[in-house]
C-alpha positions as YAML, in Angstrom:
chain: A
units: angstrom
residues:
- id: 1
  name: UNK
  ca: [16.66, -21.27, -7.05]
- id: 2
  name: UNK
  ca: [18.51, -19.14, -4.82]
- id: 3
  name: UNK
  ca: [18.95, -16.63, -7.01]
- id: 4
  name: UNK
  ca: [15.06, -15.72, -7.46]
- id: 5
  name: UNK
  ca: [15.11, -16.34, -3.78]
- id: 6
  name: UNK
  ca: [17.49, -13.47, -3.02]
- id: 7
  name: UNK
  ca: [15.45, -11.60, -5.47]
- id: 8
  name: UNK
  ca: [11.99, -11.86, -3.69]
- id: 9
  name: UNK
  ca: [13.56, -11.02, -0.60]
- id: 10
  name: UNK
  ca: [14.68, -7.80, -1.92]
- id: 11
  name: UNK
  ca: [11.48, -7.06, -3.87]
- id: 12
  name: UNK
  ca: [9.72, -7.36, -0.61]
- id: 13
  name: UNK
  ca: [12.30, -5.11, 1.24]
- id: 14
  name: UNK
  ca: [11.80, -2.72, -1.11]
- id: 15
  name: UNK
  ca: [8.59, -2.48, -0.94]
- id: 16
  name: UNK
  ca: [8.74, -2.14, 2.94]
- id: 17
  name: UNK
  ca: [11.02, 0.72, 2.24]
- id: 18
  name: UNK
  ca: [8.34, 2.44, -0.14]
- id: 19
  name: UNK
  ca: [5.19, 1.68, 2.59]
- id: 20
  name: UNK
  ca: [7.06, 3.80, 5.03]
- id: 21
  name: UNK
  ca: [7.76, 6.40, 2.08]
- id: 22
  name: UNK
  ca: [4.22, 6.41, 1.55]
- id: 23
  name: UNK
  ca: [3.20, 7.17, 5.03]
- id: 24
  name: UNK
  ca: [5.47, 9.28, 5.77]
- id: 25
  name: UNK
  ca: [4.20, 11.55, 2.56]
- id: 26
  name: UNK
  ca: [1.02, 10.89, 3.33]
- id: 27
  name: UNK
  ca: [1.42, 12.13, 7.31]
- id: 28
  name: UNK
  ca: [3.09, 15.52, 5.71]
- id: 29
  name: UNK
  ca: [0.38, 15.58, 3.11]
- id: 30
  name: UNK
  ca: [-2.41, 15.39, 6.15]
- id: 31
  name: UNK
  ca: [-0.53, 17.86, 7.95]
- id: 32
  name: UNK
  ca: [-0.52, 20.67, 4.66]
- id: 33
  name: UNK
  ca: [-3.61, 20.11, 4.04]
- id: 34
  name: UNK
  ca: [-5.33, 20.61, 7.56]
- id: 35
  name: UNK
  ca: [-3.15, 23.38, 7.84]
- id: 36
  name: UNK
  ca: [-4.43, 25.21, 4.41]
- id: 37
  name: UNK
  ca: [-8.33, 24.16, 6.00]
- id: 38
  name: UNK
  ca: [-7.53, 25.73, 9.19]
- id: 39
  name: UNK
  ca: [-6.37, 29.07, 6.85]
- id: 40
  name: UNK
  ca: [-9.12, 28.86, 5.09]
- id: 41
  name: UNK
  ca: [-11.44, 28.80, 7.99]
- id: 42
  name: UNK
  ca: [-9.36, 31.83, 10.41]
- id: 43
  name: UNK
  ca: [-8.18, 34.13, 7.69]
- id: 44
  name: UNK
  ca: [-6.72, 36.70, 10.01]
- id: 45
  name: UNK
  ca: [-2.75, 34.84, 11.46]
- id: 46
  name: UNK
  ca: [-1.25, 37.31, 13.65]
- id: 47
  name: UNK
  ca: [2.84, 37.55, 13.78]
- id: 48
  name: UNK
  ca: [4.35, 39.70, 15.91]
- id: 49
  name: UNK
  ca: [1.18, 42.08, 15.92]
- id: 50
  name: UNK
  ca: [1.10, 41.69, 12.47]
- id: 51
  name: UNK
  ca: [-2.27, 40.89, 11.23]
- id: 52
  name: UNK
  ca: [-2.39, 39.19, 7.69]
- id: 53
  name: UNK
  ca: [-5.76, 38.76, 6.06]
- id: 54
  name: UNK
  ca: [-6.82, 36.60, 3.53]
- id: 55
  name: UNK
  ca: [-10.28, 37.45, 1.98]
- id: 56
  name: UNK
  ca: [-11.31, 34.30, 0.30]
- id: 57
  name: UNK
  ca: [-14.67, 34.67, 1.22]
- id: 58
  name: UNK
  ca: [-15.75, 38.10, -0.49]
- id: 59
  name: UNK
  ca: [-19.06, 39.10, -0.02]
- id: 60
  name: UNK
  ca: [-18.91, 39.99, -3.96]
- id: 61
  name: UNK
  ca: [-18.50, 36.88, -4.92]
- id: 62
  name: UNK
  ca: [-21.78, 34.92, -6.11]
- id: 63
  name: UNK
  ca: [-20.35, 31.25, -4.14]
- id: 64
  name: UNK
  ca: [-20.88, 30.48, -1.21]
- id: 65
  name: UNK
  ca: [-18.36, 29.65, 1.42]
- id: 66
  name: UNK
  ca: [-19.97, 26.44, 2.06]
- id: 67
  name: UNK
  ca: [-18.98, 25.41, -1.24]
- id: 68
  name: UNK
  ca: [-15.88, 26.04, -1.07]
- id: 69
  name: UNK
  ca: [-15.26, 24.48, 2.32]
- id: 70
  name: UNK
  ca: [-17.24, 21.56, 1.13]
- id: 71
  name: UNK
  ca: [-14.89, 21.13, -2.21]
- id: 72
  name: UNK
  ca: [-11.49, 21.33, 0.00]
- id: 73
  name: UNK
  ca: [-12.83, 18.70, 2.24]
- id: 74
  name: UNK
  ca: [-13.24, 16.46, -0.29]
- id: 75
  name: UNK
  ca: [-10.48, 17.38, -1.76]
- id: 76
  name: UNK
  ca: [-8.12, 16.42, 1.34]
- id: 77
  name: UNK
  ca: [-10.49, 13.03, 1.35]
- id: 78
  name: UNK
  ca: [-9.75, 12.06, -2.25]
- id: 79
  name: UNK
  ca: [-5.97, 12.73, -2.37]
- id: 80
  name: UNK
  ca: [-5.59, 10.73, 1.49]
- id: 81
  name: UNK
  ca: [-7.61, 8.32, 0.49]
- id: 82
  name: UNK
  ca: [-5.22, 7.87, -2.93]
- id: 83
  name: UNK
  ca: [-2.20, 8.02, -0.42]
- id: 84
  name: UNK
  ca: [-3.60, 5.27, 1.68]
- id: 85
  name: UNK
  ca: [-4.22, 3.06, -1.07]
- id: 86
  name: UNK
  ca: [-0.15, 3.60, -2.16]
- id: 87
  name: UNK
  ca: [0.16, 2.29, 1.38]
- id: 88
  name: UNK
  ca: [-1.48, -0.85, 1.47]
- id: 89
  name: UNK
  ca: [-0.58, -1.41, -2.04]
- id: 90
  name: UNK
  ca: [3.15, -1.27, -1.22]
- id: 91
  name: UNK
  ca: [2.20, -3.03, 2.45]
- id: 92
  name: UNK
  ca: [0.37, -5.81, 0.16]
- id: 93
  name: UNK
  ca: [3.85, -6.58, -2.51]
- id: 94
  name: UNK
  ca: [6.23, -6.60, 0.16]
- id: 95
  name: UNK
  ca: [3.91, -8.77, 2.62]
- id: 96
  name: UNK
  ca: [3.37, -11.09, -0.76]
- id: 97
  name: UNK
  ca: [7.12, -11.10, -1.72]
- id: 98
  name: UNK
  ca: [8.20, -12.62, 1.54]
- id: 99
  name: UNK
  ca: [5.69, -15.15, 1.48]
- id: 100
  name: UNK
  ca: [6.80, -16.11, -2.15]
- id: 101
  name: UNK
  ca: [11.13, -16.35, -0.47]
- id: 102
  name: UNK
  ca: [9.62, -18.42, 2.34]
- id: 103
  name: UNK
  ca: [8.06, -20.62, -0.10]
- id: 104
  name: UNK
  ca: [10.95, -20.61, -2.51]
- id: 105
  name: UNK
  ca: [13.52, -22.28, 0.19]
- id: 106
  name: UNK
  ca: [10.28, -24.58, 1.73]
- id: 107
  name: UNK
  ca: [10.23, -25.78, -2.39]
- id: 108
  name: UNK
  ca: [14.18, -25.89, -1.73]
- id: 109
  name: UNK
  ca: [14.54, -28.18, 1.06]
- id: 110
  name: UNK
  ca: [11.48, -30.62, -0.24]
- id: 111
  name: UNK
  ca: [14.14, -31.39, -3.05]
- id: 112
  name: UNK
  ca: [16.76, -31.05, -1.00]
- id: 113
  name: UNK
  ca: [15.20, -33.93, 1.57]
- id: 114
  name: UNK
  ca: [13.73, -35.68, -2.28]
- id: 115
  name: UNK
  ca: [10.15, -35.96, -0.18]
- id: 116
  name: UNK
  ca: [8.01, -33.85, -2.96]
- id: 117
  name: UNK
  ca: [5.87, -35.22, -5.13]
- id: 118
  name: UNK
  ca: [4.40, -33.78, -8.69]
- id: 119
  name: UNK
  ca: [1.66, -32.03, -7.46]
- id: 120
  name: UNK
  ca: [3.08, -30.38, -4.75]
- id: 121
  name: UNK
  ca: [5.94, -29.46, -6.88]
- id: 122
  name: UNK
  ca: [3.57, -28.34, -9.49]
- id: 123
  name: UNK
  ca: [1.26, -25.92, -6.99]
- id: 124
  name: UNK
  ca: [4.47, -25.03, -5.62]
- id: 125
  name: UNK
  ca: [5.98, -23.75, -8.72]
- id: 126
  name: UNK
  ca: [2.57, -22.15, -9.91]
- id: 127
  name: UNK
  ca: [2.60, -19.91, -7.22]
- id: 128
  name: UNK
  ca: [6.10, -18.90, -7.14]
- id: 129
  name: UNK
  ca: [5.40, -17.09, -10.97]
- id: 130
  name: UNK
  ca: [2.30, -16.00, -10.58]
- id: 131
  name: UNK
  ca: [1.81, -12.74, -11.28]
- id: 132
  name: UNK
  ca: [2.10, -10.66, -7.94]
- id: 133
  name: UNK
  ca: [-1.16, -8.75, -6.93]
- id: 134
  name: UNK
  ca: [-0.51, -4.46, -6.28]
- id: 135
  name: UNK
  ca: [-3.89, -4.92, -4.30]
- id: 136
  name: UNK
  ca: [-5.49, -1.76, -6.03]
- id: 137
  name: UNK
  ca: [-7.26, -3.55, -7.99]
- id: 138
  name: UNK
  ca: [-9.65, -6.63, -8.00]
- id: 139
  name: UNK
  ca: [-7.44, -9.81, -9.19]
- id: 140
  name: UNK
  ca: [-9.65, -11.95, -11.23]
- id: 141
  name: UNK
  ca: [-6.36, -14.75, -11.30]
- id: 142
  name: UNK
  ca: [-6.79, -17.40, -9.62]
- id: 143
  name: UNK
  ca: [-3.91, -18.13, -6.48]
- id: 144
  name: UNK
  ca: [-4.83, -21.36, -4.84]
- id: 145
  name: UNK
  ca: [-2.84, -20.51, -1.85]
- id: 146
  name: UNK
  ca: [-5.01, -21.59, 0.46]
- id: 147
  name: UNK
  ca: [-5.47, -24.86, -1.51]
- id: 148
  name: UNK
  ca: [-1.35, -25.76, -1.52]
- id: 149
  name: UNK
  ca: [-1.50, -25.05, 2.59]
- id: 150
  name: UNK
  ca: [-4.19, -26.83, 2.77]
- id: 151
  name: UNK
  ca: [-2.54, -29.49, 1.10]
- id: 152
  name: UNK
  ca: [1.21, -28.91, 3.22]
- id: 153
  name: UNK
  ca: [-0.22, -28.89, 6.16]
- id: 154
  name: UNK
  ca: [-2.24, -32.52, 5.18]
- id: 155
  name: UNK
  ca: [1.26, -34.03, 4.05]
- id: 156
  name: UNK
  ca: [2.58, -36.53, 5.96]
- id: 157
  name: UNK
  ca: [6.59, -36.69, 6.63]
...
C-alpha cells in the first residue's frame, strides 16, 4: 500500500503545482484584459509626444459603444470566471489527494497495530478508490466521508 500511497501524494503535489499555474495565468489574464478595457475606453496613448489613436468607436458605425463596452465586460467575466473555476478545481484534487495519503497510512497502521475491523476496513478501502471529484461539476456519487470519521473518531482503542 505504499506504493498508491506515494502515488496520491504526488497526484496531490501536482495538482498544487497546477493551482498556482492557474493563478498565476489567471492574474496575467486579469491584467491583459483590463489593460485592452482601459484602451478601449482612452483611445488616444501618448509616447514620447507621440499620439496614437485608435477609432473603435466611429461615428459611422450603426453600434453603439455601449455595446461594445458591455460585450468586453462580459467577456473578461466569462473567461475569469472559467480561470477561477481551473483554480479551485485543481485546489479541490490536490486538497482531496492528500486526504486520500493520510488515509492510506491511517488504513496502514490499523493493520499494522491488527485493531481494524471489517467495516472500517471496508469504508476505509471504499474511499481510497473512489473516483476523485474535479469539483466542476455536481458529483451525484456518494463519499461517506463524513460517515467513516464519524465512525474513527467513535472507535475505541
Amino acid at each position: 500500500m505504499e506504493e498508491p500511497a506515494n502515488f496520491l501524494d504526488e497526484k496531490s503535489k501536482e495538482y498544487e503545482k497546477s493551482t498556482i499555474h492557474w493563478s498565476v495565468a489567471t492574474l496575467a489574464l486579469s491584467v491583459l484584459l483590463m489593460m485592452l478595457l482601459g484602451l478601449i475606453l482612452t483611445p488616444e496613448i501618448t509616447i514620447n509626444e507621440t499620439v496614437f489613436s485608435i477609432t473603435l468607436f466611429s461615428k459611422d458605425m450603426p453600434v453603439y459603444s455601449s455595446v461594445i463596452l458591455l460585450s468586453m465586460v462580459c467577456l473578461i467575466i466569462y473567461v475569469l470566471r472559467v480561470f477561477i473555476k481551473m483554480i479551485i478545481s485543481s485546489k479541490h484534487l490536490s486538497e482531496e489527494y492528500k486526504q486520500k495519503y493520510v488515509l492510506t497510512y491511517f488504513y496502514l497502521s490499523l493493520l499494522n497495530v491488527g485493531k481494524i475491523d471489517e467495516k472500517i476496513s471496508t469504508m476505509i478501502l471504499s474511499n481510497l478508490f473512489s473516483k476523485a471529484d474535479t469539483g466542476l461539476i455536481q458529483s451525484d456519487g456518494n463519499t461517506d466521508f463524513e460517515g467513516l470519521l464519524a465512525t474513527l473518531i467513535s472507535y475505541k482503542n
